[in-house]
C-alpha positions in Angstrom: 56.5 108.9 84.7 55.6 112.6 83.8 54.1 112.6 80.2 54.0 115.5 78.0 50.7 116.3 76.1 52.2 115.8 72.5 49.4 114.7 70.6 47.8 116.4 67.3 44.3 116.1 66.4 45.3 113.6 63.3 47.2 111.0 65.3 44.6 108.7 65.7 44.7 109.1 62.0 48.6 108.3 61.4 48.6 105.1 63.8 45.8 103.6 61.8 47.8 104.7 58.2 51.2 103.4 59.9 49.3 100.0 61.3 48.6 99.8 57.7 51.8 99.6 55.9 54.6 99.7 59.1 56.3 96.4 59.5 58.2 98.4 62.8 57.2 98.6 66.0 55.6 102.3 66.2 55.7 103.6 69.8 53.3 106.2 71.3 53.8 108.4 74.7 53.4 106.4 77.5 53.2 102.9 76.0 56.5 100.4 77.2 59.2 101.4 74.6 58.6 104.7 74.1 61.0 106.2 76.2 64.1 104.2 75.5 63.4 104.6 71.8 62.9 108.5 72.0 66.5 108.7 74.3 69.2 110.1 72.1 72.9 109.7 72.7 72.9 113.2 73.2 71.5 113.9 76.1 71.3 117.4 76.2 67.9 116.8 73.6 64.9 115.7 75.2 62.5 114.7 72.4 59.3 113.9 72.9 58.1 113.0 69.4 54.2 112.0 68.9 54.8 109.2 67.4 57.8 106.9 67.2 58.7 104.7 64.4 61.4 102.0 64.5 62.2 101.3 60.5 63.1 97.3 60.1 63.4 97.9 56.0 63.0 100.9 53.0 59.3 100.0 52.9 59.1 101.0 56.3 60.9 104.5 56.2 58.7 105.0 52.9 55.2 104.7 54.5 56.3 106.8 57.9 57.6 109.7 55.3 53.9 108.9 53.4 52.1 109.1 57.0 53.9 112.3 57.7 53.5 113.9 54.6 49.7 113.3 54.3 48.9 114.6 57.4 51.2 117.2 57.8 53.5 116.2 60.9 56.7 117.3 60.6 59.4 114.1 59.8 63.0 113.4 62.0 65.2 110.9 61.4 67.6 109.3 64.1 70.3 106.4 63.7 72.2 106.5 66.5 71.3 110.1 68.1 74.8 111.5 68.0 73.6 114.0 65.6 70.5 114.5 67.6 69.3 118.6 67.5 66.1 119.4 69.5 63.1 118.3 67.3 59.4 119.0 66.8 57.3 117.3 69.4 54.4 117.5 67.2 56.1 115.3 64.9 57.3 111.6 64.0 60.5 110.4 65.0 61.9 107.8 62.7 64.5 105.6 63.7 66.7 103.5 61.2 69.0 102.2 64.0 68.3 98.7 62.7 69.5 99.0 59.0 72.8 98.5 59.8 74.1 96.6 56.7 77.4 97.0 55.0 78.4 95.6 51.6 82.3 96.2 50.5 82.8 96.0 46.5 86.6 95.8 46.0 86.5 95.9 42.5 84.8 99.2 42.5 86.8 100.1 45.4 82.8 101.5 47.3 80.5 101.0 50.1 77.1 100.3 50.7 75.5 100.7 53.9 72.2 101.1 55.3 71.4 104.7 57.6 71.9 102.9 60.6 75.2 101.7 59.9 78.3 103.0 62.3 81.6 103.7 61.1 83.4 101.1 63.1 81.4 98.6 60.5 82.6 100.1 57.8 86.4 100.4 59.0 86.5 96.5 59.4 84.5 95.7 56.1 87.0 97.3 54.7 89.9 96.8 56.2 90.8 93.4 54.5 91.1 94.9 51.1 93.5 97.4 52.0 91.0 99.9 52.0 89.8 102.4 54.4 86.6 105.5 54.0 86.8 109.1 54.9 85.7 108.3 58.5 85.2 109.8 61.6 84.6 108.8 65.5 83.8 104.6 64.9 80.8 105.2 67.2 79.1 107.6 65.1 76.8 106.7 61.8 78.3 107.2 58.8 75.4 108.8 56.8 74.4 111.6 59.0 78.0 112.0 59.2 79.0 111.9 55.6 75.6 114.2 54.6 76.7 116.5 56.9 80.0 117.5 55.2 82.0 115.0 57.0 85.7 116.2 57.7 87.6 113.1 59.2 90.9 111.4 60.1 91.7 111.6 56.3 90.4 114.6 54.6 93.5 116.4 54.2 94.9 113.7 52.1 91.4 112.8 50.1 89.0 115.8 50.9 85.4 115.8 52.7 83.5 112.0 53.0 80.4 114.1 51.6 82.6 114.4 48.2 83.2 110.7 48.2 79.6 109.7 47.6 78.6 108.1 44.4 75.0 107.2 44.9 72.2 106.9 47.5 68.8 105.7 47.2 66.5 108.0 49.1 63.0 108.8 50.2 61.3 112.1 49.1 58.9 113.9 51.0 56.3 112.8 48.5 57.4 109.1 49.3 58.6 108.5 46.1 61.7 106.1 46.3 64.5 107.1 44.1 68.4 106.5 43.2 70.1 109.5 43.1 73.8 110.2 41.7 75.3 112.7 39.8 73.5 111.4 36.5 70.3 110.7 37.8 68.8 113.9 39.9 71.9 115.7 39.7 70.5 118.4 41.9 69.2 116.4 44.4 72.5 115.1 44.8 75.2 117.7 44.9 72.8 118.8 48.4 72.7 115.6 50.1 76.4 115.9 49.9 76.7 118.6 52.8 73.0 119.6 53.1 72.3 117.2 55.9 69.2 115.7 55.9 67.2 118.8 54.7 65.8 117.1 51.6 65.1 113.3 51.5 66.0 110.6 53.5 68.8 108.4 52.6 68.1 104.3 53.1 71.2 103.7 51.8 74.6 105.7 50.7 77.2 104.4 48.4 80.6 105.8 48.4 84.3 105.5 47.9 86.6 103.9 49.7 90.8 104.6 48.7 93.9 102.7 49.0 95.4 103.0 52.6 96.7 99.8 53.9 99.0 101.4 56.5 98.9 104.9 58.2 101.7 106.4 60.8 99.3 107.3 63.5 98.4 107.7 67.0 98.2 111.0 70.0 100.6 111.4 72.2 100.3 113.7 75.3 102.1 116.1 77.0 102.1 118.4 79.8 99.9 121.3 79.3 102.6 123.9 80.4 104.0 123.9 77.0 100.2 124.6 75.3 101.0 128.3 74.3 104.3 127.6 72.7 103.0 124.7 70.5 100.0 126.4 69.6 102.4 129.5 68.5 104.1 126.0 66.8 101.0 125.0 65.1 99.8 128.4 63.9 103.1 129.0 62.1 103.5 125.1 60.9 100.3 124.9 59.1 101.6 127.6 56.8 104.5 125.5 56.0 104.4 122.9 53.0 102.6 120.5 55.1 102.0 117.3 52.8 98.4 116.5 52.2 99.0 112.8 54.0 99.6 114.6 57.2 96.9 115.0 59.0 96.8 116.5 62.7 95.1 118.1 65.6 96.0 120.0 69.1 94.1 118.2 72.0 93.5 120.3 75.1 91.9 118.9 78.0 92.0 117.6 81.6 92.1 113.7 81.7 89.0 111.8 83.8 90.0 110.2 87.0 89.2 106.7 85.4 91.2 103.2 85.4 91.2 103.5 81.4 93.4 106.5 81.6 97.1 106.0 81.7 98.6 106.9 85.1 101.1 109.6 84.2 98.0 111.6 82.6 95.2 110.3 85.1 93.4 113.5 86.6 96.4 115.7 85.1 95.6 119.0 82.2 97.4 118.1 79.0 97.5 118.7 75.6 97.6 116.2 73.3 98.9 115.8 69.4 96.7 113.7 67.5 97.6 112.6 63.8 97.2 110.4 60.7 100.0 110.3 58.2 98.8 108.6 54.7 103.0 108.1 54.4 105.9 106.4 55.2 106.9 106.5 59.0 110.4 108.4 58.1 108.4 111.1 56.4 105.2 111.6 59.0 108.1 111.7 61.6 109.9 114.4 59.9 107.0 116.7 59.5 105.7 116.3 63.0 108.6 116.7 64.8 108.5 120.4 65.0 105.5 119.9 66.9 106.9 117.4 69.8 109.8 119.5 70.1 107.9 122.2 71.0 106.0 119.9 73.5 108.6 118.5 75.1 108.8 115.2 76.7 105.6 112.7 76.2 104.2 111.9 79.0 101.9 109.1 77.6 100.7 107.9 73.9 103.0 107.9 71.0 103.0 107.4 67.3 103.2 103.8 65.1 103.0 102.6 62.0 99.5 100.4 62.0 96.6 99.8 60.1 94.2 102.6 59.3 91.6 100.2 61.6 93.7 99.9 64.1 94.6 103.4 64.2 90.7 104.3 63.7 89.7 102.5 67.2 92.8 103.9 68.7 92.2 107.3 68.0 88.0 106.5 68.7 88.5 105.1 71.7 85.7 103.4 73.9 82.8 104.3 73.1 81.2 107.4 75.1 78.3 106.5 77.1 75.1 108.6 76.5 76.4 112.4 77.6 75.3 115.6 77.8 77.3 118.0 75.4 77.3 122.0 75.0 79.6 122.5 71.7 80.6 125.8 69.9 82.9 125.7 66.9 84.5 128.1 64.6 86.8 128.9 62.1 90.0 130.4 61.4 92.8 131.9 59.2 95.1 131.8 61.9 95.8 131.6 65.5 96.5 134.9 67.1 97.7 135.5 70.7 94.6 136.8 71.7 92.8 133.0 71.0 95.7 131.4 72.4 95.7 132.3 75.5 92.1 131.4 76.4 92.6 128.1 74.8 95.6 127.2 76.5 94.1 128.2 80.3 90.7 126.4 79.4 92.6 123.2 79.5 92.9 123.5 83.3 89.1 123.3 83.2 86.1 121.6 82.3 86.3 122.2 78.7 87.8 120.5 75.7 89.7 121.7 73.0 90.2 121.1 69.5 92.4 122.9 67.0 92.3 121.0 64.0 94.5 122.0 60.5 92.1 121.7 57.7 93.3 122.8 53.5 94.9 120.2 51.8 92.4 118.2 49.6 89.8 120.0 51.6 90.9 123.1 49.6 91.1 121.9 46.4 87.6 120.5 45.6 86.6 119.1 42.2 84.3 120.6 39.8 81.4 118.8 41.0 81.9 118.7 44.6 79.0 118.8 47.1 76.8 121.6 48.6 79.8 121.7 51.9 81.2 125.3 52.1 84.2 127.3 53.9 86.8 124.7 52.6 89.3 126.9 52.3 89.8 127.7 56.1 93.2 126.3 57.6 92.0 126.2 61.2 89.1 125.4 63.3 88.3 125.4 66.8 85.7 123.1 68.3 85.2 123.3 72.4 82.6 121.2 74.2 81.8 120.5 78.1 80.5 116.9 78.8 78.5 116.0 81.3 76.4 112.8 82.4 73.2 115.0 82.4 71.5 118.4 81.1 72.0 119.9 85.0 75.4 119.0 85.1 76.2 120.0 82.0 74.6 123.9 83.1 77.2 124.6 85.1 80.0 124.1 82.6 78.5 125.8 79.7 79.0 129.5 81.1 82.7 128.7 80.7 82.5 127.6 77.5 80.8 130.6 76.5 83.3 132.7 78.3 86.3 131.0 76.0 84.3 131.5 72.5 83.4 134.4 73.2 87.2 135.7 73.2 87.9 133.2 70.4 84.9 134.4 68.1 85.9 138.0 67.0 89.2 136.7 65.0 87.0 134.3 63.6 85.7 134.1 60.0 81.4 133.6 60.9 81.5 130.6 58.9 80.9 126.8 60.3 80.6 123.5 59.3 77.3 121.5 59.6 78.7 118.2 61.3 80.1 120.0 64.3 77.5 123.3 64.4 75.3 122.9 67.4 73.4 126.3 67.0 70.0 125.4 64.5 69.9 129.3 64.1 73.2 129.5 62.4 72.5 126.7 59.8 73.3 129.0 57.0 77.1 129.4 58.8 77.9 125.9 57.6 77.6 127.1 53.6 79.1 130.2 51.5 76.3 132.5 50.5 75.7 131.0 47.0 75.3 127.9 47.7 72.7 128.2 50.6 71.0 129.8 47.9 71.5 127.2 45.9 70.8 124.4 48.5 67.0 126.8 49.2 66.4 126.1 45.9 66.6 122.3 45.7 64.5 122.5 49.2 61.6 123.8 47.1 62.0 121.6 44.5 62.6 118.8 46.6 60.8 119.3 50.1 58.4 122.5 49.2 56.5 121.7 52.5 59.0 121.7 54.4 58.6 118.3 56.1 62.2 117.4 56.7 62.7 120.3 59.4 64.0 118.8 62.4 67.3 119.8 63.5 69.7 122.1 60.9 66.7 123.2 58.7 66.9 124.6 55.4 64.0 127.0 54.2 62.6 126.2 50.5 63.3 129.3 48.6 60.1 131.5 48.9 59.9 131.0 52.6 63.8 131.5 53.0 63.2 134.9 51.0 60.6 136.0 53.0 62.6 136.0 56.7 
């Protein structure tokens, strides 16, 4: 095993302070444990953090944020490494993979879980009571998702998960514990909601949960011949009076060869039409069916009327092994020709594609809604290449860059944090104001910038002097 010099002149120093006050196991290079704990699921990162901290309680993720702070290594945080940007190998990685716990609250109609807690945990909790969260993927963790904006299966009909938080108790980079809501550190709150994990770090997030005991959902696919003409579909049905339960997404992509796949799709280019309908089966069916005319015949899937947790591990699917991804995103008023065409031949290759309808509640944002920006975009476009490793994954990326590169100039600059994979276009994800806003909370908040890893957010002074 190759090791990589990565260690300060203090670390001797932040062993003996963690060996102090860590009830975790803490992991340095070389020692058995290290590498499997500093693997993300994203394997196109390759961290190689000085020191490795595996959180078993608050107390814990307390002193490793103390540690950091007093010695001046810089502080990441990891839950299940689906979020996982290239880090600081001078620093501390802090893993909170193990505080997985959920608590449901009917009454309330909320959600408690710990930093470590996926959303497939949260689906089921919930499930019983009729109740469902603004999820995403099941395999993915719910806070790093919900902090970063979180736009899911059901934002058209109840906005962004980031909105839906009502409290979260959180670490400072002082290592002062505290609850936050919009009462108590009001500040501090609206930018967890959207800021990512800039300015504290969250041991637990409470947050809504709303009413949805049945959804008309599912993807069905079709063959990919007929992608231009239901794109030119989709760019003019989104401007319709598309209800607010109906929520959808173009899939274009070539299927695996792999048993899992259905036969008529198996190997095969294809789009898919993937959506969620908070509504009556009669009604979803009516709204979409502009849409499957326009693709024709399916050649697999379909739509039914099921629970929102079976429809959540339906649309999830198995869970993706550790892979290799190269992402771009953007977003759009509309779909001209010009993006159209691209999309529609990338199918035939190594690339997927995502065109996902966005307004609805997403547009219409309460008074005291989170720092999340560019809601009131209709369209997005997110296109990745997978791969089972960073060298495989090199020789599908230039084709990725050659598609957004002829999507980008009808596109609007802005992003959204959860999906940007480009650290130097962090300020993308927010309108101008409030990254402003969210630099000024940084100083208050993290003035030292310890919180840096990944989608980093200047305090003020330093972001006004770049």
């Amino acid at each position: 095993m190759t090791i990589r010099s990565v260690t300060p002149p203090a670390i001797g120093d932040v062993v003996r302070q963690l060996h102090g006050s860590f009830a975790g196991d803490v992991h340095l290079p070389g020692q058995p444990g290290y590498d499997a704990e500093r693997a993300s699921w994203h394997r196109t990162a390759d961290p190689w953090p000085a020191i490795i901290a595996v959180a078993t309680n608050e107390r814990d993720v307390q002193a490793a944020v103390r540690a950091a702070a007093t010695h001046g290594m810089p502080l990441t945080v990891q839950a299940t490494g689906h979020g996982t940007y290239p880090g600081d190998d001078n620093g501390i990685l802090l893993k909170t993979s193990r505080l997985d716990s959920v608590m449901v609250d009917p009454a309330s109609r909320t959600a408690r879980v710990g930093p470590g807690t996926r959303w497939s945990a949260v689906v089921d909790a919930a499930a019983p009571y009729g109740l469902a969260p603004l999820s995403g993927t099941s395999s993915i963790g719910a806070t790093g998702y919900l902090l970063g904006g979180g736009a899911g299966y059901l934002s058209r009909t109840f906005g962004l998960a980031a909105d839906s938080l009502v409290r979260a108790d959180v670490v400072t980079s002082s290592g002062q514990r505290l609850t936050v809501s919009g009462d108590e550190h009001p500040d501090l709150f609206w930018a967890l909601r959207g800021g990512g994990g800039n300015f504290a770090v969250a041991t637990s997030i409470e947050f809504v949960l709303f009413p949805v005991e049945k959804v008309y959902a599912g993807i069905s696919f079709h063959d990919a011949s007929r992608t231009q003409d239901v794109l030119r579909r989709y760019r003019d049905w989104v401007t319709t009076a598309i209800p607010d339960e109906v929520n959808t997404a173009v899939i274009l992509a070539t299927m695996p060869e792999a048993a899992q796949v259905p036969e008529p799709i198996r190997g095969r280019a294809v789009l898919g039409i993937r959506a969620v309908c908070a509504t009556t089966a009669a009604n979803a069916e009516q709204h979409l069916a502009p849409l499957l005319d326009a693709a024709g015949p399916a050649l697999a899937g379909g739509f039914a009327e099921q629970t929102y947790a079976a429809a959540s591990a339906q649309l999830s699917g198995h869970p993706q092994p550790p892979t290799a991804v190269a992402q771009r995103f953007e977003l759009l008023h509309t779909l001209p020709d010009d993006v159209i065409e691209p999309l529609a031949a990338a199918a035939a290759g190594p690339i997927v594609v995502e065109v996902r309808h966005w307004g609805g509640a997403i547009a219409r944002p309460g008074p005291n809604a989170g720092a999340a920006g560019h809601r009131d975009v209709p369209l997005s476009v997110l296109a990745a290449a997978m791969a089972g490793t960073r060298d495989e994954l090199a020789h599908a990326t230039p084709a990725l860059d050659r598609l957004i590169e002829q999507v980008r100039p009808w596109a609007t600059g802005g992003s959204f944090l959860n999906f940007l994979a480009d650290t130097g276009r962090t300020a993308a994800a927010y309108t101008p104001d409030n990254y402003r806003r969210l630099a000024e909370v940084k100083r208050v908040w993290d003035p030292n910038n310890l919180f840096r890893g990944g989608h980093n957010i200047l305090p003020a002074a330093d972001a006004d002097s770049i």
